[in-house]
C-alpha positions as CSV (number, residue, x, y, z in Angstrom):
1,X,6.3,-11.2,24.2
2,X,4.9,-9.7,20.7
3,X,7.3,-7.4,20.0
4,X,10.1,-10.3,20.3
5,X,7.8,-12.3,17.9
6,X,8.0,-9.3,15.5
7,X,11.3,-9.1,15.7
8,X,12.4,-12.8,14.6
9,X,9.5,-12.6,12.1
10,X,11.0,-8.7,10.6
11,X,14.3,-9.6,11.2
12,X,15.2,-9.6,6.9
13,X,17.2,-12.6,7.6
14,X,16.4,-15.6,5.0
15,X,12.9,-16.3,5.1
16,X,13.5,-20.4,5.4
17,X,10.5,-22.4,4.4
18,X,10.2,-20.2,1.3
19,X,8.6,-22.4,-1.4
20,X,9.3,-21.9,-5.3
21,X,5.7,-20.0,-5.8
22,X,3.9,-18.7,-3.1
23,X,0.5,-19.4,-5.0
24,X,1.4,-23.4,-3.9
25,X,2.3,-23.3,-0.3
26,X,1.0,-25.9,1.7
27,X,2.2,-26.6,5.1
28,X,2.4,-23.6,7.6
29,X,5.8,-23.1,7.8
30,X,5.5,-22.6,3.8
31,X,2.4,-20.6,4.2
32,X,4.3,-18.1,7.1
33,X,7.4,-17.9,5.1
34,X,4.8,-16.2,2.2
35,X,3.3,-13.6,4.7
36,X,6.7,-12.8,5.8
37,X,7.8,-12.2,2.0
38,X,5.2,-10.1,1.3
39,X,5.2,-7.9,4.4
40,X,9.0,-7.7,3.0
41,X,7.7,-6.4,-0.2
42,X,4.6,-4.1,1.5
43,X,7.3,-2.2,3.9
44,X,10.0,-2.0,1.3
45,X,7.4,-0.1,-1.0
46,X,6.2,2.0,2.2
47,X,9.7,3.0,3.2
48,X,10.2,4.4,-0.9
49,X,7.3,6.2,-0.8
50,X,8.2,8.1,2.4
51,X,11.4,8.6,1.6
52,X,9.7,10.7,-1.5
53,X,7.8,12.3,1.0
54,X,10.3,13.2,3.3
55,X,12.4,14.6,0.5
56,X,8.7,16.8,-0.6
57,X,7.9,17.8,3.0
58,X,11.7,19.1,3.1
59,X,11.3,21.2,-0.2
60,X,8.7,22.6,1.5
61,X,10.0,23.4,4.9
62,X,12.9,24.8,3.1
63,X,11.0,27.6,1.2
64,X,12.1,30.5,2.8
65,X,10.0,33.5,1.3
66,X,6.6,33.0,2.7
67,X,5.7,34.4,6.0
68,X,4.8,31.1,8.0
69,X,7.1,28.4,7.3
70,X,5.5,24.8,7.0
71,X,6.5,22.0,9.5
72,X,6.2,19.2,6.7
73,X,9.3,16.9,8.1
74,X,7.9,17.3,11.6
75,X,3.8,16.5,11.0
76,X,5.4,13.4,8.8
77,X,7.6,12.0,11.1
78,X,5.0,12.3,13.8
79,X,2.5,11.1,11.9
80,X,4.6,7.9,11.0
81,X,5.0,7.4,14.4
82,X,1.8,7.7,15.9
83,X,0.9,5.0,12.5
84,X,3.8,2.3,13.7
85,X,2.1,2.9,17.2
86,X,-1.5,2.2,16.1
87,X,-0.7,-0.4,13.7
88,X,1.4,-2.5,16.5
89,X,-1.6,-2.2,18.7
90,X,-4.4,-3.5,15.7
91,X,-1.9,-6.4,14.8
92,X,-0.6,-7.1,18.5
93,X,-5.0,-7.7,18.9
94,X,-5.0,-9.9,15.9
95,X,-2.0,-12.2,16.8
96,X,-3.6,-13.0,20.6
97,X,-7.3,-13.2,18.9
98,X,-6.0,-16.4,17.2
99,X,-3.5,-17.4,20.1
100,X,-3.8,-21.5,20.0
101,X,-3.5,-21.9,16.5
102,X,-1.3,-22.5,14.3
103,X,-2.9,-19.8,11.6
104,X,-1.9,-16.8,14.4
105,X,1.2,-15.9,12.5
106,X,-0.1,-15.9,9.6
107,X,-3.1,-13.9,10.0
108,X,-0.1,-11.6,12.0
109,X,1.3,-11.3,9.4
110,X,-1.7,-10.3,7.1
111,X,-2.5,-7.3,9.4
112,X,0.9,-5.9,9.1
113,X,0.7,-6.2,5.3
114,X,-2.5,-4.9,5.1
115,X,-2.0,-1.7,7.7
116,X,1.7,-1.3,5.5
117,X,-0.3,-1.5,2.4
118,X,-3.4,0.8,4.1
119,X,-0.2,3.2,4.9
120,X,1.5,3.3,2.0
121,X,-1.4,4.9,0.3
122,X,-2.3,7.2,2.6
123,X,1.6,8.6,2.5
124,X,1.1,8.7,-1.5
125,X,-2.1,10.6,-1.2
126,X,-1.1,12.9,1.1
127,X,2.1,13.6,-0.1
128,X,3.4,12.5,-3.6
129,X,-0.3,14.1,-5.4
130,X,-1.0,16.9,-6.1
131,X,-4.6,19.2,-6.2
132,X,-3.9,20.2,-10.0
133,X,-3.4,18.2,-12.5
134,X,0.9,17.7,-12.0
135,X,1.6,13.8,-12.0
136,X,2.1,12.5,-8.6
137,X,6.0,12.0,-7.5
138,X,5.3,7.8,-7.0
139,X,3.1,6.3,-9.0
140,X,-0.1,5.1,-7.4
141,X,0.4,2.3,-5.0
142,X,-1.4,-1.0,-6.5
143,X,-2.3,-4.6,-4.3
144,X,0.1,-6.3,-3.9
145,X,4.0,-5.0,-4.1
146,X,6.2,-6.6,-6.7
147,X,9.6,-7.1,-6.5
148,X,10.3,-3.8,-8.4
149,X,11.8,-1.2,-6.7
């Protein structure tokens, strides 16, 4: 039944119930319709940065004079995976901790944007920084996304 829920609540249809500013919602609806934006925002940032660190683990793999070729596209991929696994299972624990009330979606919705934002800045760290002193590929990921790309 969860993952249905997270699919109507991820489906990047029209969030309806959206008030003018988020800071003012009141009812639930109002108050879900805000979670959902910013787990919008929190994922759209996450999938940029590991789009930059696909593209970085694939300059790597594809250096060609070095005796043992890195396996950067394959560690990040799994390691994305094994994330979207583990981060289900945390928020899946959260949503039926508060079944029976009518703040469960909501503090749903804060786990994913939390474990998204948790996520995103381990993928920056990890991958878009380096050990000397180069400039990291992203910036640094700061709480919360805007609507900047």
């Amino acid at each position: 039944m969860i993952p249905i829920v997270a699919a109507i609540l991820l489906s990047g249809q029209a969030i309806e119930g959206l008030p003018a500013d988020c800071s003012k919602a009141m009812t639930t609806p109002e108050i879900n319709a805000c979670g959902q934006l910013d787990l919008q925002r929190e994922t759209a940032r996450m999938e940029r940065y590991l789009t930059a660190a696909n593209a970085r683990a694939r300059a790597l793999d594809d250096v060609a004079d070095v005796p043992d070729r890195s396996h950067q596209q394959v560690y990040l991929q799994n390691a994305q995976k094994a994330w979207e696994a583990y981060e289900a299972i945390v928020c899946d624990g959260v949503y039926d901790d508060w079944k029976g009330g009518t703040i469960r979606t909501v503090m749903y919705l804060g786990c994913k944007v939390e474990m998204t934002r948790e996520r995103t800045r381990v993928i920056w760290r990890d991958y878009l920084t380096y050990a000397d002193s180069t400039p990291p590929i992203l910036p640094e990921p700061v709480e919360p996304a805007s609507d900047a790309p």
